[in-house]
Residue frames relative to the residue before (quaternion, step in Angstrom):
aa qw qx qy qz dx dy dz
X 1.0000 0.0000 0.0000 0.0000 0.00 0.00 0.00
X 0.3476 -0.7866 0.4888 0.1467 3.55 -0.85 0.94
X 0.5845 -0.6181 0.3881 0.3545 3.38 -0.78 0.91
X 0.6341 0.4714 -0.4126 0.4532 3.85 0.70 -0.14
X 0.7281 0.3338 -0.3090 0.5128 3.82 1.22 -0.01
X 0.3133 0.6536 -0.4541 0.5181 3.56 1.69 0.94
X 0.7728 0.0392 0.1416 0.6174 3.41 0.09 -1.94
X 0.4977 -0.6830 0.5321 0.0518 3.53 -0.74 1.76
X 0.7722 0.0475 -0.1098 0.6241 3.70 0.80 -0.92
X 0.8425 -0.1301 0.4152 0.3176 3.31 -1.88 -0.09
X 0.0868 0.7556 -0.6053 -0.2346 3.85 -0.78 -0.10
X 0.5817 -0.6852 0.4332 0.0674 2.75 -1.32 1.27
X 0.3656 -0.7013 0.4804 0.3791 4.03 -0.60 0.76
X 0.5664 -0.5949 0.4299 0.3748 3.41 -1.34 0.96
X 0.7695 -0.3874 0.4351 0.2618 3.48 -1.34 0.19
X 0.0459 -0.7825 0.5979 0.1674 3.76 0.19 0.59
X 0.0568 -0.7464 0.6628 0.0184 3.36 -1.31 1.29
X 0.3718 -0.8521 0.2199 0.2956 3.34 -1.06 1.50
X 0.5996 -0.5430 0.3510 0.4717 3.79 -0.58 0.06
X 0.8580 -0.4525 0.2430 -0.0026 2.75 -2.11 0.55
X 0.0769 -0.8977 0.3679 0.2301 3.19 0.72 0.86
X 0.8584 0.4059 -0.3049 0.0740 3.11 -1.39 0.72
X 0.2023 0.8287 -0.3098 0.4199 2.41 1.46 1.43
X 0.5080 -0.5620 0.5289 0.3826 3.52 -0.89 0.77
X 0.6780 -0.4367 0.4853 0.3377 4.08 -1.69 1.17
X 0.6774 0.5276 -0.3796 0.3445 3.57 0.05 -0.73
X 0.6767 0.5109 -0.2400 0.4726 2.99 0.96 -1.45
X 0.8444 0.2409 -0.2573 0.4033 3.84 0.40 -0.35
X 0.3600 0.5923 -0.4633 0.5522 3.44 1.65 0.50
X 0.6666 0.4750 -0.3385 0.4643 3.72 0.73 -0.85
X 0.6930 0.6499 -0.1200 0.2882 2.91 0.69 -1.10
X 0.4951 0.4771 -0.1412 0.7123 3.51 1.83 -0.98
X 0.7244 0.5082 -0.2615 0.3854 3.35 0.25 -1.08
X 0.6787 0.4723 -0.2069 0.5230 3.50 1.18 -1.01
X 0.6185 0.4733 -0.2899 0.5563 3.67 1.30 -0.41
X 0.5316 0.5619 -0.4087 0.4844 3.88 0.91 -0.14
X 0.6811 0.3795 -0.2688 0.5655 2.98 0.72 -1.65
X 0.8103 0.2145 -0.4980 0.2222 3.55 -0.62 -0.26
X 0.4951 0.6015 -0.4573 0.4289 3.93 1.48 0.05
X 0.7755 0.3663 -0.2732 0.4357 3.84 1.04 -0.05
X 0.6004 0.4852 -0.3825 0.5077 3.30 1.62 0.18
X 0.4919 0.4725 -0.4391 0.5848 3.88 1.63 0.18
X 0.5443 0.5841 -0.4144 0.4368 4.02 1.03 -0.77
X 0.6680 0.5028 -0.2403 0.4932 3.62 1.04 -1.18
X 0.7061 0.4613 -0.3552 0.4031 3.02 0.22 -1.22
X 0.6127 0.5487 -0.3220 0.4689 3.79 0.65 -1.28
X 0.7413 0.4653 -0.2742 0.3984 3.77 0.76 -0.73
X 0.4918 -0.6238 0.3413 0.5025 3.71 1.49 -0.18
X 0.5246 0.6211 -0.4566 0.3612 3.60 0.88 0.77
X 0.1419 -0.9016 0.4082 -0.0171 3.19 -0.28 1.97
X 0.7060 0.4782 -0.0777 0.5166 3.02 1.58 -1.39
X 0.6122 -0.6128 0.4085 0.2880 3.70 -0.79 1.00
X 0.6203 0.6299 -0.2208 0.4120 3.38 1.52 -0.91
X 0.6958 0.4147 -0.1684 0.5618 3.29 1.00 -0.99
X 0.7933 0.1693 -0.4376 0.3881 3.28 0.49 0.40
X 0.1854 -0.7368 0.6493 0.0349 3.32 -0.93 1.28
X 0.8193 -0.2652 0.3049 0.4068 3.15 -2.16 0.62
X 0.7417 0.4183 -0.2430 0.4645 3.85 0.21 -1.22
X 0.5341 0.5978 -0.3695 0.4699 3.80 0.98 -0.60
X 0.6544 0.7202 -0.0537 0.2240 2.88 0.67 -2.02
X 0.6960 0.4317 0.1615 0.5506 3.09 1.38 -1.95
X 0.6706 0.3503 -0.3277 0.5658 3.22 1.18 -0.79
X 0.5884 0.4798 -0.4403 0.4792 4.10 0.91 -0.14
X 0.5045 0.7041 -0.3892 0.3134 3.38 1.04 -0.66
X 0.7537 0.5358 0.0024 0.3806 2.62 0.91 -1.80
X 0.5142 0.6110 -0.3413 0.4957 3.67 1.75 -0.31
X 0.7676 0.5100 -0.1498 0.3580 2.41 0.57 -1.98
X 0.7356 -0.4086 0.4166 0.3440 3.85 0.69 -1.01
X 0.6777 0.6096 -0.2467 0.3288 3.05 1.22 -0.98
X 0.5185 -0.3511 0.6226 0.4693 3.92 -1.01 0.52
X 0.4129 -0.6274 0.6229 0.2189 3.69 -1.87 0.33
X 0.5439 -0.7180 0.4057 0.1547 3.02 -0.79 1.62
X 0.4053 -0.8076 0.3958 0.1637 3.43 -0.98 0.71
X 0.7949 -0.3480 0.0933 0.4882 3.90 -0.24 0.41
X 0.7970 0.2778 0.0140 0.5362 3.11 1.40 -1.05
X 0.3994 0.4871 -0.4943 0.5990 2.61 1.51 1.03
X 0.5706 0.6081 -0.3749 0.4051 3.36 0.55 -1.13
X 0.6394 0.5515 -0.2481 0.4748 3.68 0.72 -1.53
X 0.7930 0.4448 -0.2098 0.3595 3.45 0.37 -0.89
X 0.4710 0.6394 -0.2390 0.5588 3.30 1.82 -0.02
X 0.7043 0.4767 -0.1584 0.5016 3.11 0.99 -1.48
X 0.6100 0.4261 -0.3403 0.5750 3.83 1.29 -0.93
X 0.6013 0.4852 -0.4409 0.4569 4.13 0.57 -0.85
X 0.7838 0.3023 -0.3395 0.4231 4.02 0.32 -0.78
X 0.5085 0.6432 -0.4563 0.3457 3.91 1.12 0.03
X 0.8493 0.1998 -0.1565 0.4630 3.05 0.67 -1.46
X 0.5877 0.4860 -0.5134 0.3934 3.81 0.93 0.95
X 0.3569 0.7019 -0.4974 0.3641 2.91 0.94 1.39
């Protein structure tokens, strides 16, 4: 069965709703920061990067850089690399 006789229309992006106010900076620096990483470890993954190893900083940055994203920062990078380990 072919995915066009699964989902009849188009899906649609969910509704962004905004965050929570009052929180300490950290908390919504992390927070972004954790949403990068997991929009560039689906960017990887979608490219055939399975293995934490294979994707380095330069890997990492160059998908970034398809996709749209600002270039992730060391710790981003890392946090990519931890998001595609343990969704294994």
């Amino acid at each position: 069965m072919t995915a066009a006789a699964l989902l009849p229309t188009a899906p649609q992006p969910l509704a962004k709703v905004p965050l929570p106010a009052g929180r300490p900076r950290a908390w919504y620096e992390t927070h972004n920061r954790r949403l990068k990483a997991m929009r560039l470890a689906i960017a990887l993954l979608d490219t055939g990067v399975y293995h934490p190893s294979r994707a380095t900083d330069r890997k990492i940055r160059a998908v970034a850089e398809r996709v749209g994203i600002h270039p992730p920062s060391a710790t981003t990078c890392r946090m990519v690399r931890t998001l595609i380990r343990y969704g294994r």
